[in-house]
C-alpha positions as CSV (number, residue, x, y, z in Angstrom):
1,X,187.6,-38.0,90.5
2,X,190.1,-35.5,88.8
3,X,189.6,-31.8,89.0
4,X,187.9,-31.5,92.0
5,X,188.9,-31.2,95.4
6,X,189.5,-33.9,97.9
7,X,187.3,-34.3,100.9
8,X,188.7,-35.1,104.0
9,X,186.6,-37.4,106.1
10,X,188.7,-36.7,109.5
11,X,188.9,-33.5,110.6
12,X,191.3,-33.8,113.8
13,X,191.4,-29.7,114.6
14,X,189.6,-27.1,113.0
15,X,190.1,-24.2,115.0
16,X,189.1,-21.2,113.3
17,X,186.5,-23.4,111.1
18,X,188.4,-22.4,107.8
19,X,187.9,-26.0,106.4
20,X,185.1,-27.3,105.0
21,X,184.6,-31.1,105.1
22,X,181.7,-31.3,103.1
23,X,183.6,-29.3,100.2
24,X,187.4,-29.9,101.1
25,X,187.9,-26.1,100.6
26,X,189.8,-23.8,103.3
27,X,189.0,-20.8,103.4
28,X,191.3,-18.6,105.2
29,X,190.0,-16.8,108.1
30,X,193.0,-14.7,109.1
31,X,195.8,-13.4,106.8
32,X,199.0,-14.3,106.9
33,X,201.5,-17.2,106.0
34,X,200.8,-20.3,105.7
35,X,202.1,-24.0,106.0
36,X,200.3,-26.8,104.2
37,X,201.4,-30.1,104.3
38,X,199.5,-32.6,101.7
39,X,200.3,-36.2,100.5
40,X,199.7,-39.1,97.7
41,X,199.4,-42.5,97.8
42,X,199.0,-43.4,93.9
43,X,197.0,-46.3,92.8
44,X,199.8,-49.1,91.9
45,X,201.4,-48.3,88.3
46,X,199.6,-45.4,87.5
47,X,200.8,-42.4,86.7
48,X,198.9,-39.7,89.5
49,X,199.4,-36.2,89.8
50,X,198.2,-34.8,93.5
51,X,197.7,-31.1,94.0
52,X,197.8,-28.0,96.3
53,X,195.3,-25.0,94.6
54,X,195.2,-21.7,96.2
55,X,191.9,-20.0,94.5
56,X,192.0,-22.4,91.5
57,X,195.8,-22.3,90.3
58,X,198.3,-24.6,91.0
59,X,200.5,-24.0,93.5
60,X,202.8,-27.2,93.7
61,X,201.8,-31.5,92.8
62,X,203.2,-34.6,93.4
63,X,204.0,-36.4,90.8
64,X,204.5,-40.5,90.6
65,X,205.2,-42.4,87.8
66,X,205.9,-45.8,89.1
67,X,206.4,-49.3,87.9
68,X,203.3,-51.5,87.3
69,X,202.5,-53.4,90.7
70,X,203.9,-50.8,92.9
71,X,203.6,-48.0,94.7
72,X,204.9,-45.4,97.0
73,X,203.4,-42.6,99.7
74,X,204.7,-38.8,99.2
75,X,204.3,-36.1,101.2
76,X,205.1,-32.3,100.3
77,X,205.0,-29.2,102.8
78,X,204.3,-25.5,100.9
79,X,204.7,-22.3,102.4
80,X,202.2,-19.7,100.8
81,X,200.6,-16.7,101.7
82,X,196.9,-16.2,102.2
83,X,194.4,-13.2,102.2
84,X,191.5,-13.5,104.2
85,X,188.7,-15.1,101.7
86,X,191.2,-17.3,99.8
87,X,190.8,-20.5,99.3
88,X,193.1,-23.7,99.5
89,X,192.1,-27.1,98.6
90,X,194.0,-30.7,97.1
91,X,192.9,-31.9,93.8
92,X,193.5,-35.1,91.8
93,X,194.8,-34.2,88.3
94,X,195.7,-37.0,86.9
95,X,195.7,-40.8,87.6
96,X,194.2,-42.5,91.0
97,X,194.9,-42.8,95.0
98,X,194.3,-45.2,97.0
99,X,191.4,-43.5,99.5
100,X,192.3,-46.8,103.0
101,X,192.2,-45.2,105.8
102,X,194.6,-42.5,106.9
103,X,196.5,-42.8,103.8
104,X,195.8,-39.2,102.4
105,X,196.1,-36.2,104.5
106,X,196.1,-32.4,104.3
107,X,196.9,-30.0,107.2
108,X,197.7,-26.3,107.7
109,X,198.5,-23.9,110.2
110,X,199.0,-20.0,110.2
111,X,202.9,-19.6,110.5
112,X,202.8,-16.0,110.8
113,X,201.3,-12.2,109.9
């Protein structure tokens, strides 16, 4: 579904608890900089549109525009920095994903103050 943000069903480590996988929203819980590493796997010959929002604006996509029958896994890394209280999710704009296993991920980490 476009629009709204992707849950992610495997949370591996959540140590500060800042995501929430019945949402797919993090909320920061400590200021600073931060990495964010999100993907797409588009839905073969569609043209999808994957991505990052920090408190509801864009903040970088993946685009894919591919030939019918094929398709092809990105992966983008984005520095930003965060306030305590903001929030970070990934969003489907436009097109489809394919949701097998393991083939979409998000992850983060506090880089530094």
């Amino acid at each position: 579904m476009t629009g709204v943000p992707f849950v992610f069903d495997q949370v591996i480590l959540n140590r500060e608890e800042g995501y929430n996988s019945t949402t797919g929203i993090f909320t920061c819980p400590i200021q600073g900089v931060y990495s964010f590493v999100y993907s797409s796997f588009p839905g073969k010959g569609i043209a999808t549109s994957v991505t990052l929002m920090k408190n509801n604006v864009e903040v970088s996509s993946i685009y894919s525009n591919l030939p019918e029958g094929s398709t092809q896994f990105s992966e983008r890394t984005d520095l930003i920095f965060l306030e305590k209280g903001d929030n970070v999710s990934v969003q489907l704009k436009k097109g489809a994903v394919l949701r097998q296993a393991a083939s979409l991920n998000f992850h983060g980490y506090r880089v530094s103050d």
